[in-house]
C-alpha positions in Angstrom: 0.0 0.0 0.0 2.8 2.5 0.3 4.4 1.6 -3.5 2.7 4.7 -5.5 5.4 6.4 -6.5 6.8 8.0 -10.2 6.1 5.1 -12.2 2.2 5.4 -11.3 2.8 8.8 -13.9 2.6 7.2 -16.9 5.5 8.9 -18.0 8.7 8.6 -16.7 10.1 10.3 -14.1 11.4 13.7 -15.7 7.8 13.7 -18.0 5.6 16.6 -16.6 2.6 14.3 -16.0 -1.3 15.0 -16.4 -2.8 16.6 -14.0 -6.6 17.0 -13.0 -7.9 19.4 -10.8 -10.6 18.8 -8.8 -13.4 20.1 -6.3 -16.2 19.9 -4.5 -19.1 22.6 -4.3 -22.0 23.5 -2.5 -23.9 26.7 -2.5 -21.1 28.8 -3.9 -22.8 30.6 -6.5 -21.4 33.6 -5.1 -17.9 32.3 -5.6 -17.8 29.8 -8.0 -16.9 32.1 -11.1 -14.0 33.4 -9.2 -12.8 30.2 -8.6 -13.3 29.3 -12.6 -11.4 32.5 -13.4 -8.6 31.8 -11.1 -7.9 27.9 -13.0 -8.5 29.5 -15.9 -5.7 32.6 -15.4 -2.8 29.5 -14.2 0.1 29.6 -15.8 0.3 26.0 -15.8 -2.9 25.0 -17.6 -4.9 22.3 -15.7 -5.2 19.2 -18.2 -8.7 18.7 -16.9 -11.1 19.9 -13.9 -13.6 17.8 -12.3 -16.2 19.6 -10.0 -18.6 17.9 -8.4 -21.9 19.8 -6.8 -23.5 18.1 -3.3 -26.6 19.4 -4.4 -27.2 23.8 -4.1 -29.8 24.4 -3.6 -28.7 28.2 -4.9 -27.4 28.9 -9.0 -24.1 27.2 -8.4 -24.6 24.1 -11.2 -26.6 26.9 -13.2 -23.0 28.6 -13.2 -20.8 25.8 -13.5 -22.7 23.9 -16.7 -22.7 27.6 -18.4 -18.8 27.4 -17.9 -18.3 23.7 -18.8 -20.5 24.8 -22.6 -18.0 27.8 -22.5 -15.3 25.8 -23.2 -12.3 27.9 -21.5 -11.5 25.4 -19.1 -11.1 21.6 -19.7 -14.4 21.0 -17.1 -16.6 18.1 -16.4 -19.5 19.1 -14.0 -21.0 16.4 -11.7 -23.8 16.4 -9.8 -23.8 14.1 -6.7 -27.0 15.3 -4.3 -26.8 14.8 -0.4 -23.0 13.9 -0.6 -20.5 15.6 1.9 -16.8 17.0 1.4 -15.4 13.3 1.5 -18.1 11.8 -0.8 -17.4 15.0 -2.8 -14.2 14.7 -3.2 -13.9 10.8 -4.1 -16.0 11.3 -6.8 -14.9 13.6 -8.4 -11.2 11.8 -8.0 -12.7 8.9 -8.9 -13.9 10.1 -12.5 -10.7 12.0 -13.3 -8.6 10.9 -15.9 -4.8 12.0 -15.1 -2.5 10.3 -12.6 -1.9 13.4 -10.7 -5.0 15.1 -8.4 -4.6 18.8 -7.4 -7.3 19.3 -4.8 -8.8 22.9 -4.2 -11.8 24.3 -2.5 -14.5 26.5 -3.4 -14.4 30.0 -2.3 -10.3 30.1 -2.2 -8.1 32.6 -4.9 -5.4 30.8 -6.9 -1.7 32.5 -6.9 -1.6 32.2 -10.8 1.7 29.7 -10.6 0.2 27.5 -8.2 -0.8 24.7 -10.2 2.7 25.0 -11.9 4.2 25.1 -8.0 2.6 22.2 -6.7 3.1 19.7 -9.7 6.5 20.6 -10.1 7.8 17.9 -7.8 6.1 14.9 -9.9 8.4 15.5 -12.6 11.4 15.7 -10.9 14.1 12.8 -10.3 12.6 11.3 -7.0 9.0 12.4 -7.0 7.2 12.0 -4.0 3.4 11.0 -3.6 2.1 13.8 -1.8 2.6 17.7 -2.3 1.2 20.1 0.2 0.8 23.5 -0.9 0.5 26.4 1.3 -2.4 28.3 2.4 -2.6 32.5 3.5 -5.6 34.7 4.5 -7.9 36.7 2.0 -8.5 38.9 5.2 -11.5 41.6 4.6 -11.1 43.1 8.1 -10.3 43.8 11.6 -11.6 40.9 12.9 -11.0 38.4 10.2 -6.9 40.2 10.4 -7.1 39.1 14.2 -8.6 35.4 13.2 -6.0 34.7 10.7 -3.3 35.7 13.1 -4.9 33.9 15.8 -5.6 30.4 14.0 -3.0 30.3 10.4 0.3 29.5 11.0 3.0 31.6 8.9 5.3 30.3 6.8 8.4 30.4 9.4 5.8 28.6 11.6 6.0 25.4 9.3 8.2 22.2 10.0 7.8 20.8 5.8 8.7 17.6 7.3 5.8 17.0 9.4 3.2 19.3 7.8 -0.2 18.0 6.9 -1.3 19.8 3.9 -5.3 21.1 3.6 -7.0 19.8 1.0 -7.6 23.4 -0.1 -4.3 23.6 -1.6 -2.4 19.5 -2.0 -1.4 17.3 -4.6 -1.0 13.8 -4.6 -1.1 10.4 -7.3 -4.3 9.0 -7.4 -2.6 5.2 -7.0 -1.8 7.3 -3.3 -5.3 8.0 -3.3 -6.8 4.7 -4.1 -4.6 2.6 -2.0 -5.5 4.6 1.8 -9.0 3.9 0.5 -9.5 7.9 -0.4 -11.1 10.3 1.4 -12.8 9.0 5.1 -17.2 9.4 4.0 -17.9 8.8 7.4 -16.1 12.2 8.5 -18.2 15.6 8.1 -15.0 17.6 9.3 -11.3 16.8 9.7 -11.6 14.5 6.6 -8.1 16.0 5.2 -6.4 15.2 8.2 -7.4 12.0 8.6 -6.7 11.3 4.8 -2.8 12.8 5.5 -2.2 11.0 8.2 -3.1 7.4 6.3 -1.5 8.4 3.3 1.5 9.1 5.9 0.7 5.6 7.4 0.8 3.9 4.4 4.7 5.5 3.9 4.1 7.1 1.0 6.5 10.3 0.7 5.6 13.8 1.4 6.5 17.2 0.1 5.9 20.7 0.5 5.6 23.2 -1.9 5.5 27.0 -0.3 5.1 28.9 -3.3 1.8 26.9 -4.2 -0.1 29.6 -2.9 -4.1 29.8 -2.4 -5.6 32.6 -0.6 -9.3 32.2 1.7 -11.2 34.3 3.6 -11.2 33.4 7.3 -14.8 33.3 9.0 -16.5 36.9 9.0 -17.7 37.3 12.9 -17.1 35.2 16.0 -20.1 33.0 15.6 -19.4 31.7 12.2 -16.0 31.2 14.1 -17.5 29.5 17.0 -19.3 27.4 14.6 -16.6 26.3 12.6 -14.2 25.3 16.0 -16.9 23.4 17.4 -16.8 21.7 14.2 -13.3 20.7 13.6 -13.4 19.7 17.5 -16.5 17.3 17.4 -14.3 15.7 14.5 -11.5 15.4 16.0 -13.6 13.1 18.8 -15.4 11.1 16.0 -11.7 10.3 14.4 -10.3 10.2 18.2 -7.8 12.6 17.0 -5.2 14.9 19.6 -6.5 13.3 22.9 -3.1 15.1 24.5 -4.2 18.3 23.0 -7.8 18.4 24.2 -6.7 17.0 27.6 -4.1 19.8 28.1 -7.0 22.4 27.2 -9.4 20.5 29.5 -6.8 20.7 32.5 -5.8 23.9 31.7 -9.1 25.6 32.5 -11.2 23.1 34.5 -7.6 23.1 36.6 -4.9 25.6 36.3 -6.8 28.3 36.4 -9.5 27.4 39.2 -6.4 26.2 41.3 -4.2 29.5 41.0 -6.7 31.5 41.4 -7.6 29.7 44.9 -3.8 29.8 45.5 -4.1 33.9 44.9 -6.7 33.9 47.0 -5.7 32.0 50.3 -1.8 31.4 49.7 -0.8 34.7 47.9 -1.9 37.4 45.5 1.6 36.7 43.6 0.2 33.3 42.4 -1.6 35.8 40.2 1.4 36.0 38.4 1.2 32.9 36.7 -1.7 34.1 34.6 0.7 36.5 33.2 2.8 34.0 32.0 0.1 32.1 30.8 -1.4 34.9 28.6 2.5 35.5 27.1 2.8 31.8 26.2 -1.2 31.6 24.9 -0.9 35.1 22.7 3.0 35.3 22.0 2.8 34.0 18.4 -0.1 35.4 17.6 0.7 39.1 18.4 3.4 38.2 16.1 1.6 36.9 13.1 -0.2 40.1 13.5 2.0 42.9 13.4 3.1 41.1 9.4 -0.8 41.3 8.4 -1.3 44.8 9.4 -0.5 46.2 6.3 -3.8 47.5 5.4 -5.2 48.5 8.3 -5.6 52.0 10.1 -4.5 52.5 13.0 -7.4 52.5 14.9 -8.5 48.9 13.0 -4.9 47.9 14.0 -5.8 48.4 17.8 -9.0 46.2 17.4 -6.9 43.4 16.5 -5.2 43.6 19.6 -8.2 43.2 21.4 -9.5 40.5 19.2 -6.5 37.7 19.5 -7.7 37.0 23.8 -11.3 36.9 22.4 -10.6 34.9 19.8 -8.4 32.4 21.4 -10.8 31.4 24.5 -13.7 31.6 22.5 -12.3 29.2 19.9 -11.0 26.9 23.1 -14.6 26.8 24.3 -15.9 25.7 21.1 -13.4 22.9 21.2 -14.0 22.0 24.7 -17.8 21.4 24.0 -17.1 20.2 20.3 -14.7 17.7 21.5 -17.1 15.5 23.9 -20.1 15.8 21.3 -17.7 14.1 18.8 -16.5 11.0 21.5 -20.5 10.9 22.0 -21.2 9.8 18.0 -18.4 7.7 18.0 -19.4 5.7 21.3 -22.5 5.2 19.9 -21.1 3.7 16.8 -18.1 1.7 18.4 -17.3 -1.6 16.9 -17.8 -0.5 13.3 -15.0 -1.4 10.7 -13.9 2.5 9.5 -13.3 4.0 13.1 -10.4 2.1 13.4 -8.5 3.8 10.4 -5.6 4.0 12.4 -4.6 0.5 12.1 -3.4 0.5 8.6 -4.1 2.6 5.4 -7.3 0.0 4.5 
């Protein structure tokens, strides 16, 4: 399960392979052309695209079979009601023709060499299975400045040997694809991770490309946040993902802080000093992040941000810490079935 490698190509090692980009949509008519656009301005030229729609209910297909009869872009339009990301995404994998899948998501702007960036390493000498491409915000405000600061890493924030690439911006063989089983259906959120970390499982090589770049907007208010945290957390207890993680966050506030602050209170007030050192170590790199997105900001916007990042980071730690347990809840009630245990091999 981990022999995908150049041969899979077609083409020999140095031979820039065919590449198929693909997608999965639902309700972005109010994106969607951008996104055609932006595949259509590369300066790489996708061989082919395959989008699949879960079923809008808005004029998303309405948009996407007028650009398919258009002609600009190689695109095959699918239409695969009630499916989610994972289902999405398989199908559309599934009916695409080259041996090389560059995976994108709706509502994300292309750096015009990114398809060229991210296939690049498929036609060198030692091609690898896997390419991650990098990711930055398409920040619109104050808040969403804050957000991305708070919750993207930078580039100097990534290790390329251990990153996990989003699914937003990756490239892999499709014999990778096929022999981890593809994309987990039974996941709602977290489905990329999961899928990197079997592909990882399965010992197929891994490479990042930095200048792949893709642009998205971070969520527009602390709701949609909320909403989105509490998300990515009740998947990470369906796939029984970071148990360390959420237990650190879980003794950190049910704990740490309840105990210091009885410490402050009936051993001494300089106990309160270790919230200090708390906040540094909880905000430290994002105040940093921050001060390189501030570019176009006023001043005054610039001083909301700093306010945002404590906001930001608890609310997004409640989310997970009530997300979390709702996950371990679905999968408790589903224990014993075959797909949970996906750690256990890449099958």
């Amino acid at each position: 399960m981990g022999s995908a490698s150049a041969s899979d190509c077609g083409g020999g090692s140095r031979t820039a392979p065919t590449v198929s980009v693909v997608a999965t949509v639902y309700n972005e008519g109010a994106s969607i052309d951008d996104l055609l656009a932006s595949l259509a301005g590369q300066t790489r030229r996708p061989d082919e695209v395959v989008i699949v729609d879960g079923g809008s209910t808005d004029d998303t297909v309405v948009r996407l079979r007028r650009a398919e009869a258009a002609g600009a872009l190689p695109l095959r339009v699918l239409e695969a009601p009630g499916s989610n990301i994972s289902a999405g995404r398989n199908a559309a994998i599934a009916a695409a023709a080259g041996p090389v899948i560059a995976c994108v998501d709706a509502g994300v702007r292309l750096d015009r060499g990114w398809l060229a960036a991210i296939v690049e390493p498929f036609a060198g000498p030692h091609p690898p299975a896997v390419v991650g491409g990098f990711f930055v915000p398409d920040a619109r405000s104050a808040f969403e400045v804050a957000l991305a600061a708070t919750t993207l890493p930078a580039l100097r924030d990534v290790r390329p040997a251990s990153f996990l690439p989003s699914s937003r911006s990756v490239a892999f063989l499709k014999a990778a694809w096929e022999a981890v089983g593809g994309y987990p259906e039974w996941l709602d959120y977290c489905e990329d991770l999961v899928f990197d970390l079997r592909l990882r499982a399965a010992g197929l090589r891994f490479a990042f490309a930095p200048q792949a770049v893709v642009a998205f907007r971070p969520r527009p208010s602390l709701a949609a946040f909320f909403r989105q945290y509490y998300r990515y957390a009740r998947g990470d207890g369906k796939a029984d993902l970071w148990r360390r993680r959420h237990a650190v966050r879980y003794g950190t506030y049910l704990v740490a802080v309840p105990a210091i602050a009885a410490l402050a209170a009936w051993a001494s007030p300089w106990w309160a000093c270790a919230y200090a050192f708390g906040a540094a170590a909880m905000f430290a790199t994002p105040y940093r992040r921050l001060v390189g997105l501030w570019g176009g900001l006023r001043p005054l916007e610039r001083l909301a941000t700093l306010g945002w990042v404590p906001i930001i980071r608890l609310t997004g730690d409640v989310a997970k810490m009530l997300g979390y347990p709702a996950g371990w809840r679905w999968r408790l009630a589903r224990r014993g079935r075959p797909e949970l245990a996906w750690r256990r091999g890449a099958r």
